[in-house]
N, CA, C and O atoms as a MOPAC input file, in Angstrom:
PM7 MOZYME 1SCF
protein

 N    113.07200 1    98.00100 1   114.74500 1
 C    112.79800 1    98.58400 1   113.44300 1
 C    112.42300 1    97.47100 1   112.46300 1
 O    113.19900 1    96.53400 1   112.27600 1
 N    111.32300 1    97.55200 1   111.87600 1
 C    110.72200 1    96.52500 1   110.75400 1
 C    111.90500 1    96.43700 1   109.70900 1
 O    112.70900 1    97.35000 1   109.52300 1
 N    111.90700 1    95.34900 1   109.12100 1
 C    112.94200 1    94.93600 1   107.67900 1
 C    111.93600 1    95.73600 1   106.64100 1
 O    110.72200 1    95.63100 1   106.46600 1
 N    112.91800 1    96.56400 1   106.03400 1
 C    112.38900 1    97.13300 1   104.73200 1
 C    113.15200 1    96.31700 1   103.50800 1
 O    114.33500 1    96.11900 1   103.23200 1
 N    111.78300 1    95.91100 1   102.86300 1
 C    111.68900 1    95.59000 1   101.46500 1
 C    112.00100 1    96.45800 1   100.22600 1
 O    111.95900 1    97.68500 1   100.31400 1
 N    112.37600 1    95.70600 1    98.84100 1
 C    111.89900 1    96.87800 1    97.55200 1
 C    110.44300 1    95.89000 1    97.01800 1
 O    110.13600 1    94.84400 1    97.58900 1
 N    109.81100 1    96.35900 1    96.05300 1
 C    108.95200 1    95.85300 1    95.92400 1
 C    108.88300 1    95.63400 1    94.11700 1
 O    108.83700 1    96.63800 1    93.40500 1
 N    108.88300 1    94.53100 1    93.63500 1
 C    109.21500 1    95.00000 1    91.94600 1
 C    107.37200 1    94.15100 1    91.83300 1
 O    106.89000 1    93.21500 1    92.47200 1
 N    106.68900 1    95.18700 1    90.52300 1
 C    105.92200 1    94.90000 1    89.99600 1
 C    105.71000 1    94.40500 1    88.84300 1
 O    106.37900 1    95.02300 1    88.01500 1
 N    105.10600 1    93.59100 1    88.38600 1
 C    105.28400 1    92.79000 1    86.86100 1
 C    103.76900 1    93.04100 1    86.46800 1
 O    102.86700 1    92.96600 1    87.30300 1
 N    103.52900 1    93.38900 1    84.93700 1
 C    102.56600 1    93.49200 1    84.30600 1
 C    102.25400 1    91.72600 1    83.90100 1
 O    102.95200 1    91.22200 1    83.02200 1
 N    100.99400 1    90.72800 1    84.72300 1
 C    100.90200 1    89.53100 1    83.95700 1
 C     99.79700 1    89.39400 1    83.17000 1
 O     99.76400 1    88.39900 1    82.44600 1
 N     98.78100 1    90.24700 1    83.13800 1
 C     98.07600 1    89.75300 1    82.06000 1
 C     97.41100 1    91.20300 1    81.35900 1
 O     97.83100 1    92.20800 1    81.93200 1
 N     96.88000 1    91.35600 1    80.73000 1
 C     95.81100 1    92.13900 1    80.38200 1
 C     94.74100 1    91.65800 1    79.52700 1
 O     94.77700 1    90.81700 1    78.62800 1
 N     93.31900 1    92.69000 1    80.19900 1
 C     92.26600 1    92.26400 1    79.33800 1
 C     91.48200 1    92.99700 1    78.49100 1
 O     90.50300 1    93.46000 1    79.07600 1
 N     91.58900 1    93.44800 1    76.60200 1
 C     91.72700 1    94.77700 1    76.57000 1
 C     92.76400 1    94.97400 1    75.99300 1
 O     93.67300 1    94.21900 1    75.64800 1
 N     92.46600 1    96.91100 1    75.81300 1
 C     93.59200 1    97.38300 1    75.20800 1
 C     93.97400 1    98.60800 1    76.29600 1
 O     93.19400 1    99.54200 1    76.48000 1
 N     94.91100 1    98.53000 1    76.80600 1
 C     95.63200 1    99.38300 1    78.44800 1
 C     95.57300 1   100.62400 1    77.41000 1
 O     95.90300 1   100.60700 1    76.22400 1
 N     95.13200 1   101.56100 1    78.06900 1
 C     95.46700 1   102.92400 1    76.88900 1
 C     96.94500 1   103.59600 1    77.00900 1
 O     97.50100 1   104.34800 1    76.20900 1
 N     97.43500 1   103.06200 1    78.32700 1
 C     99.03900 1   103.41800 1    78.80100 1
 C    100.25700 1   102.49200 1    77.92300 1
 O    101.48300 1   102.60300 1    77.88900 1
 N     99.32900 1   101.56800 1    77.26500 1
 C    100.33900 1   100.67600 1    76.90000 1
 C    100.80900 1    99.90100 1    77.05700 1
 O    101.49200 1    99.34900 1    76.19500 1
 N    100.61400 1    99.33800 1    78.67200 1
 C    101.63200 1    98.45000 1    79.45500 1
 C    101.39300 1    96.73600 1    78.39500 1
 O    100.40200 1    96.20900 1    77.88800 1
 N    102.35200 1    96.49000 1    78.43900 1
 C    102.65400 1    94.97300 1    77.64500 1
 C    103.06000 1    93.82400 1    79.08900 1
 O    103.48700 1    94.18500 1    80.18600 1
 N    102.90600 1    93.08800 1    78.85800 1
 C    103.08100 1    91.94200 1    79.73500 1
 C    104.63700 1    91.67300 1    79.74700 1
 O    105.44000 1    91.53300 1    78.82500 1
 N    104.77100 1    91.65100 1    81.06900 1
 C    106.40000 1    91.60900 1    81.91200 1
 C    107.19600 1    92.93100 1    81.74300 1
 O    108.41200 1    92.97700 1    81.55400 1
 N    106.31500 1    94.06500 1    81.84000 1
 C    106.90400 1    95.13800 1    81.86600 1
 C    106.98100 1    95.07900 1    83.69700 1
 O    106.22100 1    94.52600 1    84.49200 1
 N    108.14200 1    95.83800 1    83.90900 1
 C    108.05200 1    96.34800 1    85.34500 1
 C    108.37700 1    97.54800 1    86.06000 1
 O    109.15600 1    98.25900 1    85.42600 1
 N    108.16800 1    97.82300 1    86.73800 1
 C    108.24300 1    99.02900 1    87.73200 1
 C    108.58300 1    98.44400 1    89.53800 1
 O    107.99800 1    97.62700 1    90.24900 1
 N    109.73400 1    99.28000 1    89.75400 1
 C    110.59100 1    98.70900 1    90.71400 1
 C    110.36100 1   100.02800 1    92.17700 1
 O    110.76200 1   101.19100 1    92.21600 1
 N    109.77800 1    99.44100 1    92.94500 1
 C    109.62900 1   100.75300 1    94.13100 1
 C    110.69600 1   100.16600 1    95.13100 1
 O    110.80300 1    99.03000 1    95.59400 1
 N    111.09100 1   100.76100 1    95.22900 1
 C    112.77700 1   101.06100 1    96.20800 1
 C    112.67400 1   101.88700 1    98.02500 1
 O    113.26600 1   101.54600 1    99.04800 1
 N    111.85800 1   102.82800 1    97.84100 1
 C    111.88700 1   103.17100 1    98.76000 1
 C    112.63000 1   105.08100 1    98.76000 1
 O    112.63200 1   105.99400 1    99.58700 1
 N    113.12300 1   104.91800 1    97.45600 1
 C    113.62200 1   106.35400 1    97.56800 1
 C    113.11900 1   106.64300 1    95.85200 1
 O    113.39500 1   107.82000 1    95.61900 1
 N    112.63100 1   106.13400 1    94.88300 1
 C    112.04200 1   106.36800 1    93.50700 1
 C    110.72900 1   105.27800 1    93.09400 1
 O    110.27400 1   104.45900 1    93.89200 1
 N    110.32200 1   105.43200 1    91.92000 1
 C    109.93800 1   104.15400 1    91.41200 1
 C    110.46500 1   104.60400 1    89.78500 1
 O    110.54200 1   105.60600 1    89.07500 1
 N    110.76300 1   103.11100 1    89.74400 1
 C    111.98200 1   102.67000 1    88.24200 1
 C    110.52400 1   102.08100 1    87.49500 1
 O    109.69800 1   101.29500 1    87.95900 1
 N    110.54200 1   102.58700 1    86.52900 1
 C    109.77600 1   102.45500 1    85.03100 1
 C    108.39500 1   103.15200 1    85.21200 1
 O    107.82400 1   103.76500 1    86.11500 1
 N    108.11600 1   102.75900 1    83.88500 1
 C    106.77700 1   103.98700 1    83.90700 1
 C    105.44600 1   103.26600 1    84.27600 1
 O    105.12900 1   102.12900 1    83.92700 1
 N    104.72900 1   104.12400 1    85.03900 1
 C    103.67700 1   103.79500 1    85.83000 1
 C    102.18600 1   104.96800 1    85.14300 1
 O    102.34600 1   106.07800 1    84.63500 1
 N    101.45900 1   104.57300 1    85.26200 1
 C    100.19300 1   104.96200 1    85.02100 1
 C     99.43400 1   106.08600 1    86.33200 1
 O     99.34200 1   105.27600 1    87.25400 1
 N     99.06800 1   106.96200 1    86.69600 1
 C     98.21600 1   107.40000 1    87.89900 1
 C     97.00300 1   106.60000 1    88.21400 1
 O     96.60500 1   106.86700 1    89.34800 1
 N     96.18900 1   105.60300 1    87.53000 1
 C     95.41200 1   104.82900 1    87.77500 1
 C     96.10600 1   103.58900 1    88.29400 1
 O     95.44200 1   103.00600 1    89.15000 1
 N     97.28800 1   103.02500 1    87.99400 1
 C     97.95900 1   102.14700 1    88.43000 1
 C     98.44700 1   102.05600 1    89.86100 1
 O     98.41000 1   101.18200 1    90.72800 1
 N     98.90700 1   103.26200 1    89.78000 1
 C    100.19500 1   104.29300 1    90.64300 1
 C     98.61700 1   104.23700 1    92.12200 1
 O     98.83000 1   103.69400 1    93.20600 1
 N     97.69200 1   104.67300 1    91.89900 1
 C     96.93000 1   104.90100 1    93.20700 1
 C     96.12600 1   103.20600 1    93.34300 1
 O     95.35500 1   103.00300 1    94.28100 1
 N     96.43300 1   102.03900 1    92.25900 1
 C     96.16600 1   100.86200 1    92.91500 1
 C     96.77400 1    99.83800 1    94.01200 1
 O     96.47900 1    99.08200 1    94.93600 1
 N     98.07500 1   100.48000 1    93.06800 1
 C     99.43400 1    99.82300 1    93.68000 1
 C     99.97300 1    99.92100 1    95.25000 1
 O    100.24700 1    99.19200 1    96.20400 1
 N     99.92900 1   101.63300 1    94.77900 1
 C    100.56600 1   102.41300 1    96.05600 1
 C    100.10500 1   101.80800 1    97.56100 1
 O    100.93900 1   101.16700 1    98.20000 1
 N     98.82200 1   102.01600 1    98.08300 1
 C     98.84100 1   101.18100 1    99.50400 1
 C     99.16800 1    99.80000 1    99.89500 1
 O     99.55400 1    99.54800 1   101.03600 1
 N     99.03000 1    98.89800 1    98.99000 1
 C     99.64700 1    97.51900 1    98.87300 1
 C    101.18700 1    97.78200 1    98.78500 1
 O    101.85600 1    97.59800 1    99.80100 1
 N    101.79700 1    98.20700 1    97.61200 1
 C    103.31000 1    98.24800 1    98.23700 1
 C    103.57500 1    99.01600 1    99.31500 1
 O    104.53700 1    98.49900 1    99.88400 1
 N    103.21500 1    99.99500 1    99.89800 1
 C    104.02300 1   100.87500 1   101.31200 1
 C    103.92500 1    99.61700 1   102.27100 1
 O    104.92500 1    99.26200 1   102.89500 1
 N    102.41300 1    98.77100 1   102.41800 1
 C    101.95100 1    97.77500 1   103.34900 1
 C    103.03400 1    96.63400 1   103.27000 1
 O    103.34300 1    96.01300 1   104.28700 1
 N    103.74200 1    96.30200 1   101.74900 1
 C    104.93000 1    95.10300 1   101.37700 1
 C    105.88400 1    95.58600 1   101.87800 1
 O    106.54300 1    94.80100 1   102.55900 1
 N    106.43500 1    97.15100 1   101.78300 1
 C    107.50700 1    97.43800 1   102.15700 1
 C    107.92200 1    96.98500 1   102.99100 1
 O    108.87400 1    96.20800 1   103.05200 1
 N    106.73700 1    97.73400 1   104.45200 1
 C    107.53400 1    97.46300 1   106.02000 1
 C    106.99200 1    96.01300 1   106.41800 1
 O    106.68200 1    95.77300 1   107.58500 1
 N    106.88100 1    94.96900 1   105.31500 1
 C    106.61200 1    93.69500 1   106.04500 1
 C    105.21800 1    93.31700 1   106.50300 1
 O    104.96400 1    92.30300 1   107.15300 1
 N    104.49100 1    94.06700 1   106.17600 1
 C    103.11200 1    94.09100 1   105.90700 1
 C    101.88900 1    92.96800 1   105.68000 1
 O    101.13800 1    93.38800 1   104.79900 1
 N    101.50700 1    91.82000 1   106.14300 1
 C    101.50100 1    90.56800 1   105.36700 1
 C     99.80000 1    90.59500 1   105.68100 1
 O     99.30000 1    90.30100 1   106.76700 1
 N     99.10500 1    90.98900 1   104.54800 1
 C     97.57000 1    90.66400 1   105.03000 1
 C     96.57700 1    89.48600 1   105.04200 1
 O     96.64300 1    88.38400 1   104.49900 1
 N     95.89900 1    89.89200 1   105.60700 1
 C     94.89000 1    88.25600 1   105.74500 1
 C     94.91000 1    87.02200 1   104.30200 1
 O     95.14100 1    85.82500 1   104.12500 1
 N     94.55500 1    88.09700 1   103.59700 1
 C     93.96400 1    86.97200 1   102.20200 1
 C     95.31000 1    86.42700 1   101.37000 1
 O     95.25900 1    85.75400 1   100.34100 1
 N     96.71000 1    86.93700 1   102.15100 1
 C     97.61200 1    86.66400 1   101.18300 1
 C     98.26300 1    85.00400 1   101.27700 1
 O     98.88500 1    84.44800 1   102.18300 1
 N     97.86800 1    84.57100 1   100.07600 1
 C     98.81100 1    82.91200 1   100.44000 1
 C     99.92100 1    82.82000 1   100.48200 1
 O    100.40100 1    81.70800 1   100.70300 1
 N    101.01200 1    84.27800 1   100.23000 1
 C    102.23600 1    83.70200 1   100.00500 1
 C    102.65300 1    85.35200 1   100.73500 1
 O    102.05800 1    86.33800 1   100.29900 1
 N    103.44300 1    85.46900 1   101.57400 1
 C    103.71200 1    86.77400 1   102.29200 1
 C    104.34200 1    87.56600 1   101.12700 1
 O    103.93400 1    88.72400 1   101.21300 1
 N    105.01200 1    87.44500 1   100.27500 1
 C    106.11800 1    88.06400 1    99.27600 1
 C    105.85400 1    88.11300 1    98.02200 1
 O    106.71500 1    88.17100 1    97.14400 1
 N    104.38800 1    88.08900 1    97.80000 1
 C    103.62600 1    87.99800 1    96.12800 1
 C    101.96300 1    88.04900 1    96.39000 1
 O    101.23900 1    87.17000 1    96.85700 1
 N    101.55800 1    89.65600 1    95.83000 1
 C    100.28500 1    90.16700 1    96.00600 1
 C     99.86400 1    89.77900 1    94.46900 1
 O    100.70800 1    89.29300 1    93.71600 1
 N     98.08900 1    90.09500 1    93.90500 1
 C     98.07200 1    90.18500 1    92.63600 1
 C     97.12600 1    91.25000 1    93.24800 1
 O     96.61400 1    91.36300 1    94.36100 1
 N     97.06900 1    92.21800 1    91.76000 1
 C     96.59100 1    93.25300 1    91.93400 1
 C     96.07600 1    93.96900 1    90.46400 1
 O     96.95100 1    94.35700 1    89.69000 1
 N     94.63100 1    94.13100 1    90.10200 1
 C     94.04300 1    94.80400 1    89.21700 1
 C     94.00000 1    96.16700 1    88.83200 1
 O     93.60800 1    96.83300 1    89.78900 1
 N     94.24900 1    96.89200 1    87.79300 1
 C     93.57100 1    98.18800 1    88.12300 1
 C     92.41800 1    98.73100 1    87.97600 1
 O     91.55500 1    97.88600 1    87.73500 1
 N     91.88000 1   100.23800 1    88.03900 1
 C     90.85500 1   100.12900 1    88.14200 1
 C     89.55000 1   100.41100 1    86.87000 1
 O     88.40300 1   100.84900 1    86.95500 1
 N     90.44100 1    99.88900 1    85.64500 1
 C     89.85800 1   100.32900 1    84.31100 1
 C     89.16300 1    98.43600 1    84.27700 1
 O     89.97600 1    97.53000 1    84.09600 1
 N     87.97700 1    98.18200 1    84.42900 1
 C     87.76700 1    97.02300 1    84.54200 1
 C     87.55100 1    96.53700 1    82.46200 1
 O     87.35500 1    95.43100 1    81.96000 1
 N     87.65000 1    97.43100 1    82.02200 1
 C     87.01900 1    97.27200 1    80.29300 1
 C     88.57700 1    97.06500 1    79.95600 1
 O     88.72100 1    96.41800 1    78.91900 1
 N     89.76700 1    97.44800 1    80.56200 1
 C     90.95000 1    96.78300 1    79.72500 1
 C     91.79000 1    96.82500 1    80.97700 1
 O     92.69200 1    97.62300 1    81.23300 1
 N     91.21500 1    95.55800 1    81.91400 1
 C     92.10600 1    95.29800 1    82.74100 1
 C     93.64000 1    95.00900 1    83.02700 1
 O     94.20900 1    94.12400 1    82.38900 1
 N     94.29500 1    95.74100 1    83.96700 1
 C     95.76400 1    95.15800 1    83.48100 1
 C     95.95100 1    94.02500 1    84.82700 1
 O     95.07300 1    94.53700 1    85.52200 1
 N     96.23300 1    93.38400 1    85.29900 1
 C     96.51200 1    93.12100 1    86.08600 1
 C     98.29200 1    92.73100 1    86.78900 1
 O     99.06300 1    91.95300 1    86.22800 1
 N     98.59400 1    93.44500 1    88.01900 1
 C     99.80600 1    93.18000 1    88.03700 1
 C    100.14100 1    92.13200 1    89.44400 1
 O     99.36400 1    91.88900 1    90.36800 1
 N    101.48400 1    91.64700 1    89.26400 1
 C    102.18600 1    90.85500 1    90.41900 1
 C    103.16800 1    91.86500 1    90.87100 1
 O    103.93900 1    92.54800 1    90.19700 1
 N    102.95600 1    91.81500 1    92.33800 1
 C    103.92000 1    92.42900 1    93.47200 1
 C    104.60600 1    91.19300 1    93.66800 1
 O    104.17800 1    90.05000 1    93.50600 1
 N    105.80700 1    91.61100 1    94.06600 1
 C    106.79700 1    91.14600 1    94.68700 1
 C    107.86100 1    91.11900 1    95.56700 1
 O    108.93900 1    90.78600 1    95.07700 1
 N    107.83100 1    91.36500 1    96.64800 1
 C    108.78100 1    92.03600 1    97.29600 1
 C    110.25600 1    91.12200 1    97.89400 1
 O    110.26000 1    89.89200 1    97.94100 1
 N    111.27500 1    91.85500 1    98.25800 1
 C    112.55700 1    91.32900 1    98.20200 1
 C    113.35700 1    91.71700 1    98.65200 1
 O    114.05700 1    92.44900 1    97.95200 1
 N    113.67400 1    91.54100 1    99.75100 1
 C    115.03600 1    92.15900 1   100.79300 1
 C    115.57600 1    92.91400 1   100.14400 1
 O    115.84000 1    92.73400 1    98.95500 1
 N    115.91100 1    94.14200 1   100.95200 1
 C    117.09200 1    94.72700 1   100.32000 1
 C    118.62200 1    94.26600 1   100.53400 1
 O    119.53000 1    94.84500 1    99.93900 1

């Protein structure tokens, strides 16, 4: 059975004005049974296949560091961009 991860996301930059609001070092925490803080549906469908892939240990080609993705969404006029992170449970 693969090691399951949680995966916490950090808001690090934006470019723009996010119409959701998100401010820099906000986060949202996927667990595996919720996700903790508020998330966007444009966010929520950037995020989502990259964390399920972090969860079960997932480690893809382009990543330099197995345990820290970066990840854009898909409003390129007020980009947010976030950091994955994932972390034993």
């Amino acid at each position: 059975m693969p090691e399951i991860y949680d995966v916490e996301v950090t808001v690090k930059s934006i470019k723009g004005k996010c119409p959701f609001k998100y401010k820099v070092g906000d986060k949202i925490l996927f667990d595996g049974r919720a996700i903790k803080g508020d998330i966007c549906y444009s966010a929520l469908l950037t995020l989502l296949p990259t964390v399920h892939a972090m969860r079960y240990g997932i480690v893809y080609p382009w990543m330099t560091d197995k345990n820290i993705e970066t990840l854009g969404c898909h409003d390129w006029e007020n980009l947010v961009v976030f950091e994955l992170k994932r972390t034993k449970k």
